[in-house]
C-alpha positions in Angstrom: -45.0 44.3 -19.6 -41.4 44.0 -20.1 -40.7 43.7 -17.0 -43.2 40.9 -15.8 -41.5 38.8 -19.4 -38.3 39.4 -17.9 -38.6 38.7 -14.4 -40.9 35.3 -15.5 -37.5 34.2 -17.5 -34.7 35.5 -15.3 -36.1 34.5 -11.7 -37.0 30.6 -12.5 -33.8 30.4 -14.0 -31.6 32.4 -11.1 -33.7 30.1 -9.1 -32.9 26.7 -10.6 -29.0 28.1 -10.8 -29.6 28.4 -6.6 -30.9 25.2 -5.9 -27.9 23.5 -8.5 -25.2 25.0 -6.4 -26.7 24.3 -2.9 -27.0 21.0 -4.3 -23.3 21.0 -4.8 -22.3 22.5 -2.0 -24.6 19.1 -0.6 -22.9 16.9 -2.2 -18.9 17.6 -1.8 -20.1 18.3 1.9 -21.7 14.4 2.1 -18.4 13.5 0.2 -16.2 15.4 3.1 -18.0 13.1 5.4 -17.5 10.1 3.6 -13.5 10.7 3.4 -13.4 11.4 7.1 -15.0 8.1 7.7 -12.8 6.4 5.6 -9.7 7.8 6.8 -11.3 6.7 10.7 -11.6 3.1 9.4 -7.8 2.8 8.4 -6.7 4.6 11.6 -8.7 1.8 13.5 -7.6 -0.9 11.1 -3.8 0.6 11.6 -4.4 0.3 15.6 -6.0 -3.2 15.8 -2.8 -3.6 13.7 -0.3 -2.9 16.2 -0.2 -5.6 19.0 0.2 -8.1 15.9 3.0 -6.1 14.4 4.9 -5.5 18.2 4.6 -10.1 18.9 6.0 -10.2 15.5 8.9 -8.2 16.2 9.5 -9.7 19.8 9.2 -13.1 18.4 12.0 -11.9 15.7 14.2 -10.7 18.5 14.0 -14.0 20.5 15.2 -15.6 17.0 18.0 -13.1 16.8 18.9 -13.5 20.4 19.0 -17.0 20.1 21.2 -17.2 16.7 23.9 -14.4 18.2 23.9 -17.5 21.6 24.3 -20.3 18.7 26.8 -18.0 17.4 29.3 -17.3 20.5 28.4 -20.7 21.4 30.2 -22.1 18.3 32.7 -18.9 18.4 33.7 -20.4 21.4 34.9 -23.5 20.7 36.7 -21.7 17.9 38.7 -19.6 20.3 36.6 -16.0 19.5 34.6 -16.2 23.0 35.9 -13.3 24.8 35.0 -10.9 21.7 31.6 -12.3 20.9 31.0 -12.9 24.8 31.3 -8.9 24.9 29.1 -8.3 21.7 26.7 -10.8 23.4 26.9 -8.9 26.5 26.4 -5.6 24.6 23.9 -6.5 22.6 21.9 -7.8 25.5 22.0 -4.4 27.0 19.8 -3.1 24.3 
C-alpha cells in the first residue's frame, strides 16, 4: 500500500520534472538557432557592404591623388618641384 502511495506521488512528479527540462533543453536549442541566424544576417549585411565601402575608398584616393597634383603643381611654381615631383612619383607607385 505504501508503495502504490509513493510511486502515485513520486512518478507524476519525476515525470513533470522530465518533460520541464526537455522543454528547456527545447528552448535554448530553438534560441541557438535563432543566434546563428542572426549572426548569418550581419555576415550578409557586412558583405553586401563591401563594394560600397571599396568605391568609397577609391573615390577618396582619386581626391587624394588629385590634391598631392594641386599640390606639386603649386610647389612648382614655388621652386619645390623636384622634391614633390619625387613624392608624387613615389606615392604613385603605391
Amino acid at each position: 500500500m505504501v508503495g502504490v502511495v509513493i510511486s502515485l506521488t513520486v512518478l507524476p512528479h519525476a515525470f513533470v520534472n522530465l518533460v520541464g527540462v526537455y522543454n528547456g533543453l527545447v528552448n535554448l536549442r530553438e534560441g541557438v538557432k535563432g543566434t546563428w541566424a542572426n549572426i548569418n544576417v550581419r555576415l550578409r549585411q557586412r558583405h553586401d557592404e563591401l563594394p560600397t565601402l571599396v568605391d568609397a575608398c577609391k573615390r577618396y584616393m582619386q581626391f587624394e591623388q588629385e590634391t598631392l597634383e594641386k599640390v606639386v603643381r603649386a610647389g612648382g611654381v614655388a621652386g619645390f618641384l623636384p622634391a614633390l615631383t619625387a613624392l608624387t612619383l613615389l606615392i604613385s607607385r603605391t
